[in-house]
C-alpha positions as CSV (number, residue, x, y, z in Angstrom):
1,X,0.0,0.0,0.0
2,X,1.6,3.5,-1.0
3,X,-0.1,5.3,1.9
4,X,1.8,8.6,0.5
5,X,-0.8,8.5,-2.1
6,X,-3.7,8.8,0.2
7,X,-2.6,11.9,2.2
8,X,-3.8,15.8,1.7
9,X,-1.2,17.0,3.1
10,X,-2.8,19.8,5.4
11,X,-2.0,23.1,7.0
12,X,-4.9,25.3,7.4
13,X,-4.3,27.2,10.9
14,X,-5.0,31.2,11.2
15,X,-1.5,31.6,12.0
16,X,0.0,29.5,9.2
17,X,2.7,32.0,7.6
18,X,4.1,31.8,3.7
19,X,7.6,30.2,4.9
20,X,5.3,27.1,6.4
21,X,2.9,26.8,2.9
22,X,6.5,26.9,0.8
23,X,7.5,24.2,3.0
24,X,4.3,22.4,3.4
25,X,4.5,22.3,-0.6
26,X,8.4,21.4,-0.4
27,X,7.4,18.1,2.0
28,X,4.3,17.5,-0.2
29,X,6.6,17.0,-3.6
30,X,9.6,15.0,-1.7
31,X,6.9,12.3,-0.2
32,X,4.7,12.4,-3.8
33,X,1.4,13.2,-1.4
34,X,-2.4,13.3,-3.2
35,X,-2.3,16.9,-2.6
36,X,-1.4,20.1,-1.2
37,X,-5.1,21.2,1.1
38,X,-4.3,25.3,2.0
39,X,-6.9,28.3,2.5
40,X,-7.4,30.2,-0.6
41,X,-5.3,33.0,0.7
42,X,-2.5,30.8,0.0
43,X,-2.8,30.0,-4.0
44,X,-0.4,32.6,-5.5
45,X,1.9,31.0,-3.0
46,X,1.4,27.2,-3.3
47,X,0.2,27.2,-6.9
48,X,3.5,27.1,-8.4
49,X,5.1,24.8,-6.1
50,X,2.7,22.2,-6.5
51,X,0.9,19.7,-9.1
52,X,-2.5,19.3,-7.5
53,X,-4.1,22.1,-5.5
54,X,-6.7,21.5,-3.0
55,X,-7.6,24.8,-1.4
56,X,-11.3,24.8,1.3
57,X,-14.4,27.2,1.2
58,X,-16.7,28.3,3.7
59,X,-14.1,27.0,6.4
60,X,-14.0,25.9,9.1
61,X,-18.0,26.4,10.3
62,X,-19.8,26.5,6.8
63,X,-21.8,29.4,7.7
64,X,-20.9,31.6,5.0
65,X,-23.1,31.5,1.6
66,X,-21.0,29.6,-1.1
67,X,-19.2,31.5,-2.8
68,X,-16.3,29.8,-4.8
69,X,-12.8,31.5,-4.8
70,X,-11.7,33.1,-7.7
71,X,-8.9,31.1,-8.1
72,X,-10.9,28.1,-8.4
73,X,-9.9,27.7,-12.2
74,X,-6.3,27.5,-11.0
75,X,-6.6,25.0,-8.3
76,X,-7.1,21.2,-8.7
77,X,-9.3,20.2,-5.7
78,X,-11.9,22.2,-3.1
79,X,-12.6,21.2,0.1
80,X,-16.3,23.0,1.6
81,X,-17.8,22.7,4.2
82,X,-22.0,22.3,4.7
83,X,-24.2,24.5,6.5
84,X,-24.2,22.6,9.9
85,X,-26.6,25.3,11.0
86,X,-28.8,24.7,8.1
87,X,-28.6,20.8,8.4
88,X,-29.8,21.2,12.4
89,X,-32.5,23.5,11.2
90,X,-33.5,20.6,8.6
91,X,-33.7,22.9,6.2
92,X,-33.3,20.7,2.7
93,X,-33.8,22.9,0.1
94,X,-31.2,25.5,1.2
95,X,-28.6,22.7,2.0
96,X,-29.8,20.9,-1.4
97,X,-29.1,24.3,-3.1
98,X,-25.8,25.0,-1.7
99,X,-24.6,21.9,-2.7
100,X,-25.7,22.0,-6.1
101,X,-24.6,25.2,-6.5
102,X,-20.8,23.6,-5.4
103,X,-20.7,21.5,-8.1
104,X,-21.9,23.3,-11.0
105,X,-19.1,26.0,-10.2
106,X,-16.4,23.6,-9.4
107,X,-17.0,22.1,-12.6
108,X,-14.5,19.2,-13.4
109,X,-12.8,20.3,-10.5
110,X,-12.6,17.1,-7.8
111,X,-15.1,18.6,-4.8
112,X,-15.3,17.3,-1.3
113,X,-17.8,18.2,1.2
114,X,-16.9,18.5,4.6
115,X,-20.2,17.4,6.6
116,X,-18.6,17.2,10.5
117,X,-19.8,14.2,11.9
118,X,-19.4,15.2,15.2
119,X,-23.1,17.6,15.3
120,X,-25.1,14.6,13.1
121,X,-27.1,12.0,13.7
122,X,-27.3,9.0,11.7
123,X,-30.4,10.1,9.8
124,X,-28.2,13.9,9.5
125,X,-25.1,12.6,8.3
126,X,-27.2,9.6,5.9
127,X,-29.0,12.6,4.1
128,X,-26.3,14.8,3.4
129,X,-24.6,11.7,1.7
130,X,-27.4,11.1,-0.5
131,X,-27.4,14.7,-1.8
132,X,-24.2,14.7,-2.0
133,X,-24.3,11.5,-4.7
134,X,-27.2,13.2,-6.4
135,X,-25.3,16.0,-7.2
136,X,-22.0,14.1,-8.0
137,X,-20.1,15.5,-5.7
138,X,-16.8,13.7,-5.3
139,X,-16.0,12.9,-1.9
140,X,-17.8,13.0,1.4
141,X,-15.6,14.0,4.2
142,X,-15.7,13.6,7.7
143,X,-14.4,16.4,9.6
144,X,-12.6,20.1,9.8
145,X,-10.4,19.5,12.7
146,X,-12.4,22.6,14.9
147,X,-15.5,20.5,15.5
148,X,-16.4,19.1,18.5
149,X,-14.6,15.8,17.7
150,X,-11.9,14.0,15.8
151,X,-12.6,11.3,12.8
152,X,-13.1,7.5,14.1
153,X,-12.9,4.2,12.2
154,X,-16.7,3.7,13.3
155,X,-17.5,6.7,11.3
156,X,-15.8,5.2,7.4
157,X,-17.3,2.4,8.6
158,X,-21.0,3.4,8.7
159,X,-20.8,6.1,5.9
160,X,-18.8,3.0,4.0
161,X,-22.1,1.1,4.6
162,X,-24.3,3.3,3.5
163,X,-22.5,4.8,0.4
164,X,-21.0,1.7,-0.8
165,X,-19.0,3.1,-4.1
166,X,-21.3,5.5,-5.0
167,X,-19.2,8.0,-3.6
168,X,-15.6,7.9,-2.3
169,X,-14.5,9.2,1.7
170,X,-12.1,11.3,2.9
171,X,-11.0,10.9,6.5
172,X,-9.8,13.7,8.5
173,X,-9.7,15.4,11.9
174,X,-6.8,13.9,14.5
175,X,-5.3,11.5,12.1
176,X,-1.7,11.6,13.5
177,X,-0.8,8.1,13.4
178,X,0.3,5.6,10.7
179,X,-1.4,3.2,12.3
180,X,-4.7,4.7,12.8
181,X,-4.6,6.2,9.0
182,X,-4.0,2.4,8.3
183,X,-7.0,1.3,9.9
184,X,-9.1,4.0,8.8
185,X,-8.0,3.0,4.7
186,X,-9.0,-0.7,5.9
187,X,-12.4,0.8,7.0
188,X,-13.4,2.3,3.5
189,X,-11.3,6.2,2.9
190,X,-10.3,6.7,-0.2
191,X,-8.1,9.7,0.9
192,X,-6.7,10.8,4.3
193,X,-7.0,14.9,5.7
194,X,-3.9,15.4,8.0
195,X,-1.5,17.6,9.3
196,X,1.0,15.3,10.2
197,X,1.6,13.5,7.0
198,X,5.3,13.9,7.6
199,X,5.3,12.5,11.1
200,X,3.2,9.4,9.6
201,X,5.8,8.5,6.7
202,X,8.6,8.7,9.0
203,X,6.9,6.2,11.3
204,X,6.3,3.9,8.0
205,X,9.7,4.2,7.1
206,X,11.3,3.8,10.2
């Protein structure tokens, strides 16, 4: 298993300076990671130092309307996150709305949706996925990383169940082991969110 080729390699803190995206970008092209995940304030930075871009919208709470950077055509990948407030509020048309809005202006571009497991129930979180593969949206994804909880192996395992292949999952929020990215791949994620992707391919290769 090349586990390098699961990892977004991540760095999305307030205080994140250019010297830490240049070498975030540096780390992600020596260990061949999936992608390079940054805010969007970051793209003139990362863009050139990259081959596949993966920048977030509407991050971390999802309470902002969608509005897709203008950079978008320049990037590879978008990570957004859904209206938790609207999903509480079970309000389907506006979630249903947002979503399709994402992936008409993404385009071909390879959209995730970051639905934070941690505020659903099972009936919540089963919803959102079945929009989601309506609409085509690429990957579901589990969690920001400023939510009330970290990813668990329970949680591929369910959405796994549900979604089958109809969708692929990306697993993320206090993944900062080998081992438990490892377990988490065996449970059904097709890609792995994490800010420690350096840390975890040391471990490997130690």
């Amino acid at each position: 298993m090349e586990i390098n080729k699961f990892i977004d390699h991540t760095l999305l803190k307030p205080n994140t300076t250019e010297e830490q995206i240049k070498k975030l970008c540096e780390e992600a092209n020596q260990y061949k990671f999936a992608s390079v995940c940054v805010a969007p304030c970051w793209e003139s930075i990362a863009r050139p130092l990259v081959h596949n871009l993966c920048i977030v919208s509407d991050f971390p709470h999802g309470n902002c309307s969608i509005k897709i950077p203008r950079m978008l055509s320049s990037v590879d990948e978008i990570d957004y996150v859904i209206n938790i407030g609207f999903v509480k509020s079970n309000m389907q048309f506006a979630i249903e709305e947002n979503i399709r809005t994402m992936r008409e202006m993404s385009g071909n571009k390879i959209a995730k949706c970051i639905v934070e497991v941690g505020y659903l129930t099972d009936e919540e979180l089963f919803k959102i996925a079945d929009l989601l593969i309506k609409h085509k949206i690429d990957f579901i994804k589990t969690c920001t990383g400023y939510g009330p909880r970290d990813v668990t192996v329970e949680d591929i395992i369910k959405i796994k169940k549900h979604v089958g292949d109809r969708i692929k999952i990306k697993a993320s929020g206090g993944i900062k082991s080998a081992e438990f990215m490892k377990q988490l791949i065996e449970a059904g994620a097709d890609r792995i969110g994490t800010s420690s992707s350096v840390s975890i391919m040391k471990e490997i290769q130690s």
